[in-house]
C-alpha positions in Angstrom: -124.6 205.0 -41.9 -123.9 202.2 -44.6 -124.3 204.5 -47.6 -121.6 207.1 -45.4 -119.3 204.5 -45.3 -119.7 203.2 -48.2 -119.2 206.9 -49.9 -116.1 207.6 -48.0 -114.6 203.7 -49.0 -115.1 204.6 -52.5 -113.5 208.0 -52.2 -110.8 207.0 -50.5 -109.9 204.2 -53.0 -107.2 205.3 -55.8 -109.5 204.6 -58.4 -112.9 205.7 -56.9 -114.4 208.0 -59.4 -112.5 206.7 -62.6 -115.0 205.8 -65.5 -113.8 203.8 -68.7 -114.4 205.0 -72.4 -116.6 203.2 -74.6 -114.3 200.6 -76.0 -111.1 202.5 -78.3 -110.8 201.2 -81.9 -108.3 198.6 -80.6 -110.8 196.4 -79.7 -111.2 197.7 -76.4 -107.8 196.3 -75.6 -106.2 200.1 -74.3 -108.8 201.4 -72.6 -109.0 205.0 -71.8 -109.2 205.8 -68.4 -111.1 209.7 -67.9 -111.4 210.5 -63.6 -114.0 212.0 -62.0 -114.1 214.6 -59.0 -114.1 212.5 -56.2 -117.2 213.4 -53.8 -116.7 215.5 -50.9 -120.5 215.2 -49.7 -122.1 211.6 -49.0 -123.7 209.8 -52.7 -127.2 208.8 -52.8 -127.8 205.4 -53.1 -128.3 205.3 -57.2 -125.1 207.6 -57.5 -123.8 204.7 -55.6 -125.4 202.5 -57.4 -124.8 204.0 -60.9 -120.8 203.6 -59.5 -120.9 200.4 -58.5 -122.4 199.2 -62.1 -119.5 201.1 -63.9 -117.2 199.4 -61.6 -118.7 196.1 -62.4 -118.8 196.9 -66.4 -114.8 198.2 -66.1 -114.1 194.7 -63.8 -116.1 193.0 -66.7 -114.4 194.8 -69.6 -111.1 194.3 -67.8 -111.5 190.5 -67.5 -112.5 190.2 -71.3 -109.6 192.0 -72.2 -106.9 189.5 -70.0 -108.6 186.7 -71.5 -107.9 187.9 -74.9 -104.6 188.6 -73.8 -104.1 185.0 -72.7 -105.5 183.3 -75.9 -103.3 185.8 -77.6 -100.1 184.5 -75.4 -101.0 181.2 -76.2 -101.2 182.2 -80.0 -97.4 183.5 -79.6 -96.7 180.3 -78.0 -97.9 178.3 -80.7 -95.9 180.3 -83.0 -93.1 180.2 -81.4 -93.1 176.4 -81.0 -93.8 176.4 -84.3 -90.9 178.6 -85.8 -88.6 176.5 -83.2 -89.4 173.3 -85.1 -88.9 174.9 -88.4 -85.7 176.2 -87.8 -84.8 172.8 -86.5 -85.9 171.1 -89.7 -84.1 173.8 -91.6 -81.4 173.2 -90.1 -81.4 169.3 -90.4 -81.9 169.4 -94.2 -79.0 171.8 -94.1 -77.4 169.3 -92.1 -78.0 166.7 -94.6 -77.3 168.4 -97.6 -73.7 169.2 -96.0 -73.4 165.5 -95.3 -74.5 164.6 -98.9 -72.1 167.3 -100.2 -69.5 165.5 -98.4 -70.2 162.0 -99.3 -70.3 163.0 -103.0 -66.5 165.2 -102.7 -65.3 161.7 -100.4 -66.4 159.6 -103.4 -65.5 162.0 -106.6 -61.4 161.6 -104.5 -61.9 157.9 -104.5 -62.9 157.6 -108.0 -60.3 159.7 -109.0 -57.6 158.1 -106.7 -58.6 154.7 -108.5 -58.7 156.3 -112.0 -55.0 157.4 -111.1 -54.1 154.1 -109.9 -55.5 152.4 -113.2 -53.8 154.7 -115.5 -50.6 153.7 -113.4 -51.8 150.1 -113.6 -52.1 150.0 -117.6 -48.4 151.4 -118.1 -47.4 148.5 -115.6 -49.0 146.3 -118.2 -47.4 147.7 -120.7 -44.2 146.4 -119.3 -44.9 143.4 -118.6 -45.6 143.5 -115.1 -48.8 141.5 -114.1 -48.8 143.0 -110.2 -51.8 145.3 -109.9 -54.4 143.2 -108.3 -54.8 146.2 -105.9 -55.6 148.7 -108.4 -58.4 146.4 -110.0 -60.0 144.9 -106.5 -59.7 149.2 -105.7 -61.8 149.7 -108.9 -63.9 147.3 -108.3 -64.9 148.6 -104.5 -65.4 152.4 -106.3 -66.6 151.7 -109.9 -70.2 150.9 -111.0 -72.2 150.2 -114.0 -70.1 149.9 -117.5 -66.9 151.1 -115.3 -67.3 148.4 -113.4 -67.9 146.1 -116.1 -64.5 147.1 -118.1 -63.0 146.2 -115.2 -64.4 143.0 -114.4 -63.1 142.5 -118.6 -59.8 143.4 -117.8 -59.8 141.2 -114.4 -60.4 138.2 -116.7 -58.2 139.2 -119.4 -54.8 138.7 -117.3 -56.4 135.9 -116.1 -55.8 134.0 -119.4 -52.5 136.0 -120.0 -53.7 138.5 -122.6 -52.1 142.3 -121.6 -53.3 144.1 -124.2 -57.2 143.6 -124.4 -56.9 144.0 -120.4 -54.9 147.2 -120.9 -57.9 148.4 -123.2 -60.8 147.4 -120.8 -58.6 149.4 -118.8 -58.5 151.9 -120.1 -62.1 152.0 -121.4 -63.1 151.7 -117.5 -60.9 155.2 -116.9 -63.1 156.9 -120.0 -66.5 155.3 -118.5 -65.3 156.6 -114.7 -64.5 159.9 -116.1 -67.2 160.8 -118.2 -69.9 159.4 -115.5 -69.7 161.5 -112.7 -70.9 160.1 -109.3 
């Protein structure tokens, strides 16, 4: 009575009688899936047998393949996480190089403000007017290296009263400024 109710459980299942391929070329990852008649008379016990081991081998094959599936989700993960980071460090060099950009235009419009401002300061020399403290302490703030220096010269030229040798640090500091770029 076991082996007839057994038989007509297997028959009446939706994939009683379906036997698996040897494994496809994938890697066994598609497997191909061929029915079989189901039974209309009561198996013997090795057909049952013989069905239950394929059943076992297809439940076996079948866990194999999601466990490959999973360590090949987990892969994708990975990469994903991975990409993610390196757009996001992409993106913050880009970031930075922007900034950078940005610092270098802000200074470059500084330097060139100032370079305007001594120009402007030199023909106020050369009238006699002694009032462009501004323009040099500006200088000084933007300037460096032998720009700097010029200015410093010309600084201490008005200060003991000689206009013309500050008028040419001046104007030595504009050449420096403008042939250094920053």
């Amino acid at each position: 009575m076991n082996a007839t109710l057994l038989s007509m459980l297997l028959a009446a299942a939706p994939d009683a009688g379906a036997l698996s391929k040897p494994a496809a070329a994938d890697g066994g990852v598609a497997s191909v899936m061929t029915p079989r008649p189901v039974a209309t008379e009561p198996l013997s016990n090795a057909e049952l047998r013989k069905r239950v081991t394929e059943l076992e081998a297809r439940a076996t094959e079948l866990e194999r393949q999601v466990k490959q599936l999973d360590a090949l989700a987990k892969k994708l993960d990975r990469t994903n996480d991975d990409l993610a980071a390196f757009k996001k460090e992409v993106n913050e060099r880009e970031d930075a190089r922007r900034e950078s950009e940005r610092r270098v235009a802000e200074q470059k419009q500084r330097s060139e403000a100032v370079t305007r401002s001594l120009v402007t300061a030199d023909q106020q020399l050369s009238t006699g007017s002694t009032n462009v403290t501004e323009a040099l302490r500006a200088a000084e703030a933007t300037y460096t290296g032998a720009a700097l220096q010029y200015v410093q010269a010309a600084r201490a030229s008005l200060a003991n009263g000689d206009l013309n040798t500050a008028r040419k640090y001046l104007l030595l500091a504009v050449l420096e400024a403008q042939t250094v770029k920053p």
